[in-house]
C-alpha positions as CSV (number, residue, x, y, z in Angstrom):
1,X,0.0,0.0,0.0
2,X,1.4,3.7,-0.8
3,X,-0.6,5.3,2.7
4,X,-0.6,3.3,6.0
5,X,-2.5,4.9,9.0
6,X,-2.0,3.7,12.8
7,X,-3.5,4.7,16.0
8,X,-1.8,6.6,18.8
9,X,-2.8,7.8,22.1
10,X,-1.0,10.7,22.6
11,X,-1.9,10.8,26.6
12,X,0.4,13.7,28.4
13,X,0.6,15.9,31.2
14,X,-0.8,19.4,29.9
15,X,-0.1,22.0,32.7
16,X,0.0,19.7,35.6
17,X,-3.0,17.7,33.6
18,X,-3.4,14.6,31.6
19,X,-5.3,15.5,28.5
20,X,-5.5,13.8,25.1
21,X,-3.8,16.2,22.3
22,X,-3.6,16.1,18.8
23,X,0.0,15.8,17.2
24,X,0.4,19.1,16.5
25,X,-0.6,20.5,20.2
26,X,1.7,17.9,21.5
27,X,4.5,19.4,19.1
28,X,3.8,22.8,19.9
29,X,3.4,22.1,24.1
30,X,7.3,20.2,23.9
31,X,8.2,22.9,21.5
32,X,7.1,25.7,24.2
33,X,8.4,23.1,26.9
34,X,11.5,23.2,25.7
35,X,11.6,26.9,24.6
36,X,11.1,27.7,28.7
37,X,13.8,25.3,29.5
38,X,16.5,26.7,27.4
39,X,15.8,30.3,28.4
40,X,16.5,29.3,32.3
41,X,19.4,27.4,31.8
42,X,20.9,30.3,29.5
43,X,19.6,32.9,32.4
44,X,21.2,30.7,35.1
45,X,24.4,30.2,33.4
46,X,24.7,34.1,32.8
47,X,23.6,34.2,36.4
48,X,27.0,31.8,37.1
49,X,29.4,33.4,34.6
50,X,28.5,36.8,36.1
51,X,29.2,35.8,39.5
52,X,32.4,34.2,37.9
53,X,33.5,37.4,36.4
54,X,33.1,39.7,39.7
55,X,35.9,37.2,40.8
56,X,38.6,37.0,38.6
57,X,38.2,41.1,37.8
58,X,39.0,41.1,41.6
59,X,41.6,39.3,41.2
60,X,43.1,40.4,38.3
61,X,43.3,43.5,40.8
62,X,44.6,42.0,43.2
63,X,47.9,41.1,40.8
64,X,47.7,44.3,39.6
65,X,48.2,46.1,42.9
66,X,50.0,42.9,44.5
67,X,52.9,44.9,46.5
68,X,49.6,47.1,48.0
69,X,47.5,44.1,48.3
70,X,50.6,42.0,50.6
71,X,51.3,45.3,52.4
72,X,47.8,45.6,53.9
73,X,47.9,41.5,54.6
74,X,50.9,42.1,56.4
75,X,49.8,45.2,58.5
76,X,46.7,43.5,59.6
77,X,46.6,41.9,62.8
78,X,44.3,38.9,61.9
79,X,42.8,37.3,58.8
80,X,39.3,38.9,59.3
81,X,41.1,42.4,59.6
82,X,43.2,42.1,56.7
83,X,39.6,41.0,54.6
84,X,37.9,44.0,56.0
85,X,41.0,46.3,54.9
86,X,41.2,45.1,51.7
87,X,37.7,44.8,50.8
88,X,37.5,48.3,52.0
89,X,40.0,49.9,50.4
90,X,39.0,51.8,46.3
91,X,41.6,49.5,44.3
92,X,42.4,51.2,40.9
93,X,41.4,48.7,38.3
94,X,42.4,51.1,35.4
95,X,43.2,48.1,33.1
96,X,40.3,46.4,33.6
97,X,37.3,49.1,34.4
98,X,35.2,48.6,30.9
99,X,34.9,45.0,31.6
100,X,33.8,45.9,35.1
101,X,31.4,48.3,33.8
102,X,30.1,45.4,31.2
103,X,30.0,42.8,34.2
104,X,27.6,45.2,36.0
105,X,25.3,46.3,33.0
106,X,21.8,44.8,33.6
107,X,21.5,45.1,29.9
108,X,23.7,43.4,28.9
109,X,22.4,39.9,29.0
């Protein structure tokens, strides 16, 4: 034969209920299924890289201004006030400020 037709019951979970759809609303539901899924993993891996970022900019700061950076570690008395110096302290981050400024852009996503 140059047509053959077969029966399917295309049962699935349609906003939290079972319903019986037709092929193309079962395409179009996965299709929009999987359109949501992509969008949160890319907007939690931005999320990820992001926090990333804010990271190595400090520390590529950190080398930058490494004589500074050991000097106030050595002055301190104790770990916690050495943290609280240094994260106190306006490091110039001349080299590196646009990609600051691009980290920190809401807009840029």
């Amino acid at each position: 034969p140059m047509q053959t037709s077969f029966g399917c019951n295309m049962l699935a979970l349609n906003g939290g209920r079972p319903e019986q759809l037709t092929l193309r609303t079962f395409l179009t539901n996965f299709i929009d299924f999987r359109e949501e899924i992509v969008a949160r993993r890319t907007a939690y891996e931005l999320r990820k890289a992001r926090e990333r970022s804010h990271v190595l900019c400090g520390l590529a700061v950190a080398v930058s201004n490494v004589d500074e950076v050991v000097a106030t570690i050595r002055g301190s008395a104790d770990a916690a006030d050495a943290r609280e110096k240094l994260m106190t302290r306006r490091w110039p981050a001349h080299d590196i400020a646009e990609y600051i400024q691009l980290i920190d852009d809401p807009t840029h996503t």
